[in-house]
N, C-alpha and C positions, 0 to 999 in steps of 0.2 A: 698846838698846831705842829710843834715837830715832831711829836710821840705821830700823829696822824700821817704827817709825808713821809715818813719811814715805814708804816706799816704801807702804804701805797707804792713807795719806791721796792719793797722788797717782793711786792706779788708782783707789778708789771715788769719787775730785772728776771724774774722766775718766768714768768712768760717770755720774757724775749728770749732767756736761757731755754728755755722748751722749742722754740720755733728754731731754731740755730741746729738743736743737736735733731732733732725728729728730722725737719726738714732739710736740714744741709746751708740752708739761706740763710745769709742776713737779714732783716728787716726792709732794708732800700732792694737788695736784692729780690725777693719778695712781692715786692709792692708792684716790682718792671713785670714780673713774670705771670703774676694772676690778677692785677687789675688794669681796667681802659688806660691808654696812654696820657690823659688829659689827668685821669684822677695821681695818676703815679706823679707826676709833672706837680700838680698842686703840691704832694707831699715831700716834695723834694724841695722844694722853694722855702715851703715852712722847715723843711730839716735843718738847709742852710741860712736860713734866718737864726734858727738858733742856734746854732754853733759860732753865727758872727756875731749874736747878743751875749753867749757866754765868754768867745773873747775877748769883747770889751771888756769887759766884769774881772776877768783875772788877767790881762795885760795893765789894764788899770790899777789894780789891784798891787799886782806885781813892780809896778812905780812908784808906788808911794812907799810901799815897803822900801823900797831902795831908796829914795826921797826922804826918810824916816832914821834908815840905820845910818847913811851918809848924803846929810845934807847938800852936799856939793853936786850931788846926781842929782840933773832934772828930770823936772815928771818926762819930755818928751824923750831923753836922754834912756830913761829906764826901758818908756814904750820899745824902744829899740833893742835894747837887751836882751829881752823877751824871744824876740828872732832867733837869736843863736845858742840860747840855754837850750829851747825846744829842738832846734836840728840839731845838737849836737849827741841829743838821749836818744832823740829820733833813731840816730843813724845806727841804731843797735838792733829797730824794731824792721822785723821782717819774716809775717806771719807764716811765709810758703818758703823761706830758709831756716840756716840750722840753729838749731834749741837754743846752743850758747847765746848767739849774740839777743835770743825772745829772754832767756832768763836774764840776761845781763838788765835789760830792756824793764823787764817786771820788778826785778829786787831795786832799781834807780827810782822808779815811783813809788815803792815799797818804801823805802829812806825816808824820802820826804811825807809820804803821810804819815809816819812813825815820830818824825822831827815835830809834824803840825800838833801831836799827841801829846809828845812831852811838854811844848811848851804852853797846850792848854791844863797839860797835868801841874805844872810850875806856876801858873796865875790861879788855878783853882788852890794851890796849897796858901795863895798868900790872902785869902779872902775870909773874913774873920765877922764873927756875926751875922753868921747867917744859918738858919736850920736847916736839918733836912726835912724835918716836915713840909717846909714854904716852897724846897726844891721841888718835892714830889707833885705838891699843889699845882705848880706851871704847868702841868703834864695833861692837866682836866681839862675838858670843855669849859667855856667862859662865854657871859654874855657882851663881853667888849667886842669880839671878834666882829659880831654883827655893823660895828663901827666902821665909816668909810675910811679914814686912817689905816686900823687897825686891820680889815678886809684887806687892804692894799698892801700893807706889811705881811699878812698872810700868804695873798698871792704871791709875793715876793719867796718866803721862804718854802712855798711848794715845788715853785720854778726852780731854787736853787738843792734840792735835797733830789726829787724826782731825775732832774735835767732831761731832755728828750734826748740829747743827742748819745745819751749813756744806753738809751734803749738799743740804737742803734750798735752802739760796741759792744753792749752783752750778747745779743742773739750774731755777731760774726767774732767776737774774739776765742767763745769757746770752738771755733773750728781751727785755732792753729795749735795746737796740739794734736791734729791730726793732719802735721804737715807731709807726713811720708803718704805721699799715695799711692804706695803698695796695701797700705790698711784697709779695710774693710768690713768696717763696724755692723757686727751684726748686732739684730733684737737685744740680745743681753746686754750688747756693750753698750747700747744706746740709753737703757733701762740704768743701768750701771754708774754713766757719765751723767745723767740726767740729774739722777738722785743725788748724790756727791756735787755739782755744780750745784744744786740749791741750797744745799745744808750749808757749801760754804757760803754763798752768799746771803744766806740768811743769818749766819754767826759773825758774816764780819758787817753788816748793814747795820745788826744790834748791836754792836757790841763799837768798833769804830766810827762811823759813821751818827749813829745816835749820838755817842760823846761827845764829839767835835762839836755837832750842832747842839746840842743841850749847853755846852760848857759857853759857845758865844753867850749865850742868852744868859746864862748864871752870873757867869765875869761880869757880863753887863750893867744886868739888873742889881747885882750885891755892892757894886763898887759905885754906881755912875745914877740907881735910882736918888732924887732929891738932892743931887748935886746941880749947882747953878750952873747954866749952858746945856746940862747934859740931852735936854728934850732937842737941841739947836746942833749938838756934835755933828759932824763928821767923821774921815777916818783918821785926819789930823788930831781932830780935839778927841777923836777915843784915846787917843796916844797918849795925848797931854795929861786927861784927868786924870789916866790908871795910873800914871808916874805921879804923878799929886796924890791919889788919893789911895791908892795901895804902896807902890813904895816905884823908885825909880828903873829899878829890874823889868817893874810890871809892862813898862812901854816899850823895853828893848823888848822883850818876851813877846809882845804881843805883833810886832813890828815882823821878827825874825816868822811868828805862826801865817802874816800876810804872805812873808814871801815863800814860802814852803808849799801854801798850799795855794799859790797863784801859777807857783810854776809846774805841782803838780795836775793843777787842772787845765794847766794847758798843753799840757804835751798830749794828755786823753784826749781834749778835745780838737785835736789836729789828727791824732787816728780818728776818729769817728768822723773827722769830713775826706778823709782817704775811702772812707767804706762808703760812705753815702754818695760819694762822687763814680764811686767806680761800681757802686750796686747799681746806682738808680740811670749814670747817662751811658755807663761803660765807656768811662773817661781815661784814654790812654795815655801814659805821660809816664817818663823817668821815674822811678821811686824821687829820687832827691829833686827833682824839679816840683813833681805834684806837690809835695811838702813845705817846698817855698814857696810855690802862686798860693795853696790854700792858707796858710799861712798869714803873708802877705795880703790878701784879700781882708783877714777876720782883724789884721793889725792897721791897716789903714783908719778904720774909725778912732781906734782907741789913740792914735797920735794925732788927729785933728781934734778931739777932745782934750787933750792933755792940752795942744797946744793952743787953743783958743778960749780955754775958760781957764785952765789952769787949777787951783785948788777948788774955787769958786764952781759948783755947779757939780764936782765930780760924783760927790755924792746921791744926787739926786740921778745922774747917767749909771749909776751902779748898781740904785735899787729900780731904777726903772730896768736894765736891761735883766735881772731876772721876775720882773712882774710878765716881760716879755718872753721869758721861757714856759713862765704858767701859761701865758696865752696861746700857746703851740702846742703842749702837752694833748689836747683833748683832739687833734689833727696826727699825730704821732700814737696815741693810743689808740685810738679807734682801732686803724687795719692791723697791730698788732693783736687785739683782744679777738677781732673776727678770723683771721688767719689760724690763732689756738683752739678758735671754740668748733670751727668745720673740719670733720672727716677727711675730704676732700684734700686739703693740705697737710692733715697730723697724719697720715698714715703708714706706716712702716709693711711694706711689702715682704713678704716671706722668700727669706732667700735673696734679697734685693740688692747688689751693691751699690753703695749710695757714692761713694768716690771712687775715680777712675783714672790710669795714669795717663791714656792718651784722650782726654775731654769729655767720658761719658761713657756708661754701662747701658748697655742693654740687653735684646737677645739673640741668641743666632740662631741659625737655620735650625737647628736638634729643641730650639727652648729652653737655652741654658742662658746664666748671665753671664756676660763675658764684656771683657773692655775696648772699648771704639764702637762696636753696635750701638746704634741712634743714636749717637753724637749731634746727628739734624736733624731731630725728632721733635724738633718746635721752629716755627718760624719766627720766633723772636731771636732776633740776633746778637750776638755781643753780651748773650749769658753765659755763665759759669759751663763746662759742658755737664755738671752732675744738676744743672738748672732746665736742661734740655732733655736731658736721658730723664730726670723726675717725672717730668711734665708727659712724656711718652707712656711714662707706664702708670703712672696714677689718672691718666685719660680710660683706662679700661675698667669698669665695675665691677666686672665678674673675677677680677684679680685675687686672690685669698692674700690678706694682710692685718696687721694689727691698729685696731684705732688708737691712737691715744689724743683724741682731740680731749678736752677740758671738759670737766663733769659737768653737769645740769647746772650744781651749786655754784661750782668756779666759774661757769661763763656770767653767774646772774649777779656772785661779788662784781666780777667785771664789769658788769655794767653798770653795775652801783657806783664803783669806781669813777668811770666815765661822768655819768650823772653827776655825781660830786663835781668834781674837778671842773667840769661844765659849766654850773649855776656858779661856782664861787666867781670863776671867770667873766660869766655875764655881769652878773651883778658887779661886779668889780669895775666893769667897761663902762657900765650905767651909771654908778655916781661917779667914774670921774668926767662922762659925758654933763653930767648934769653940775659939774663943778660943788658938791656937797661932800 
């Protein structure tokens, strides 16, 4: 199952990466500007659902790590800590200002998924008897899967490899590198940027991304299969066994990989409800204030959990809130998948400038493209102005421009895609409705 949400996670980050640089939009952004207001509204509710299941998942996460490395930190004590490690990287990220403080911004979360690397590369050195044959073997199709357990654990780890709310940061983060809006991406550049965004994301999703999630499940399985309690663990008793039964390094190590990558996913996942707040309501607020109401919002569960079940139950609020991201995923895919596969939205207009420095390109009196013509060239309000100037000129058919919607093939993986992710979801809702 995780050989499978990686190959998923790397074509719909490729689509949302296609929609970002073709269109100029975000996803949320998007969804305000070519669909009914009711429908956008739904998938806005689902976005922020899941950004506030995924912060449970790593403020939680991120507590016990801290609860683990020094005991004397409470879980709800950690919950809180969490606040000011994030605003503090935050305050470096600022898509429409200068490079320094975005690079400073990228190489901070660059650190820490590199930390989460080492020290799953340091528990896979201390793991002894075990093939790589048996490794490879996890990678296959299986008929346990079909298991309601085992489906449920599934769901779980599609939700957490996938994530919905990463859709959204792929198709708006590759537009800040095109923060100078004197630029004006034409056809090649776009062809250019397009191709190079997937490559790399296709070499770092295989290549990082698979290891991390392969490496939980190896550590797991090699050290903790047929060991008493282990089918009963938690994240405490993961701690406890690996120090028992690989060697005592194994728990610090494993402890130091929680909080690495709790707090690198939560700094991603406080941008990507910045985009989703400010695509889909055109929600105006401070930089630093929006970062602490969203914030604040995704951390209030995870401290009434900390503080009311306390170790007891965490576990079960950890895998259930990404069984709750899988639940979102096929709500979040959908209008991306339809958004790539229609003309209508992939089209690149010849000669078209897609950014503008006072709110929007259009044309002037001679028929040339020039900047501030049609700037209100849509009645939707409170869009981007190259969201208004788009909407103006791709309302014309007879316009000469380049398609690049999604080939026959790709729209129809995609819906395969969809379908997948779909049924596992239903079926998943169905035995635990039926309690089986």
């Amino acid at each position: 199952m995780v050989l499978l949400s990686n190959i998923f996670a790397i074509f719909l980050q490729a689509l949302a990466t296609k929609l970002g640089t073709v269109s100029g939009l975000n996803l949320a952004e998007a969804c305000r500007a070519f669909l009914p207001r009711w429908i956008s509204y739904v998938f806005y509710f689902m976005a922020e659902a899941a950004i506030i299941a995924t912060d449970i998942a790593e403020v939680i996460g991120t507590a016990i790590a801290l609860n683990l490395l020094i005991p004397q930190i409470l879980l709800v004590a950690g919950c809180a800590f969490s606040i000011l490690e994030v605003m503090a990287i935050l305050f470096f990220y600022n898509p429409n200002g200068a490079m320094k403080g975005l690079r400073i911004f990228e190489f901070s979360v660059m650190i820490l998924v590199l930390a989460v690397v080492v020290c799953f590369c340091v528990q896979l050195s201390l793991i002894r008897d075990t093939s790589v044959g048996e490794v490879f073997q996890g990678y296959l199709p299986s008929a346990i899967l079909i298991e309601q357990r085992a489906l449920y654990q599934a769901c779980g780890i599609l939700g957490a490899t996938v994530m919905p709310h990463s859709l959204y940061l792929g198709s708006g983060i590759v537009r800040a590198r095109l923060s100078n809006k004197t630029y004006m991406p034409s056809l090649a550049a776009i062809r250019h940027s397009l191709k190079y965004s997937v490559a790399e994301l296709v070499i770092s999703l295989f290549t990082f991304a698979l290891f991390v999630n392969s490496a939980i499940l190896i550590v797991a399985g090699a050290s903790l299969f047929g060991t008493p309690g282990a089918k009963e663990a938690d994240l405490f008793g993961i701690h406890a066994l690996l120090s028992f039964s690989i060697a005592p390094a194994a728990g610090t190590v494993f402890a130091l990989a929680l909080l690495f990558s709790g707090m690198s996913a939560g700094i991603v996942c406080t941008i990507a409800g910045q985009m989703v707040s400010e695509g889909a309501l055109n929600w105006k607020m401070k930089p630093w204030l929006r970062r602490l109401v969203t914030r604040s919002i995704s951390i209030l569960p995870s401290i009434v959990i900390a503080a009311a079940v306390g170790r007891e139950g965490l576990d079960a609020a950890l895998n259930g809130s990404q069984v709750a991201l899988s639940v979102v995923l096929p709500f979040v895919t959908a209008p991306l998948i339809y958004f790539t596969s229609v003309n209508k939205y992939m089209t690149v207009r010849l000669g078209m400038a897609r950014y503008g420095v006072h709110g929007g390109w259009g044309e002037d009196e001679r028929g040339r493209w020039d900047p501030g013509v049609g700037s209100e060239a849509s009645s939707i309000t409170g869009l981007p102005g190259r969201a208004r100037s788009w909407l103006r000129v791709n309302d014309g058919a007879d316009r000469a421009g380049i398609r690049m919607a999604n080939s026959w093939w790709v729209a129809v993986f995609g819906i395969f895609v969809w379908v997948n992710i779909t049924v596992m979801n239903v079926a998943n809702l169905v035995s635990l409705g039926e309690g089986t």
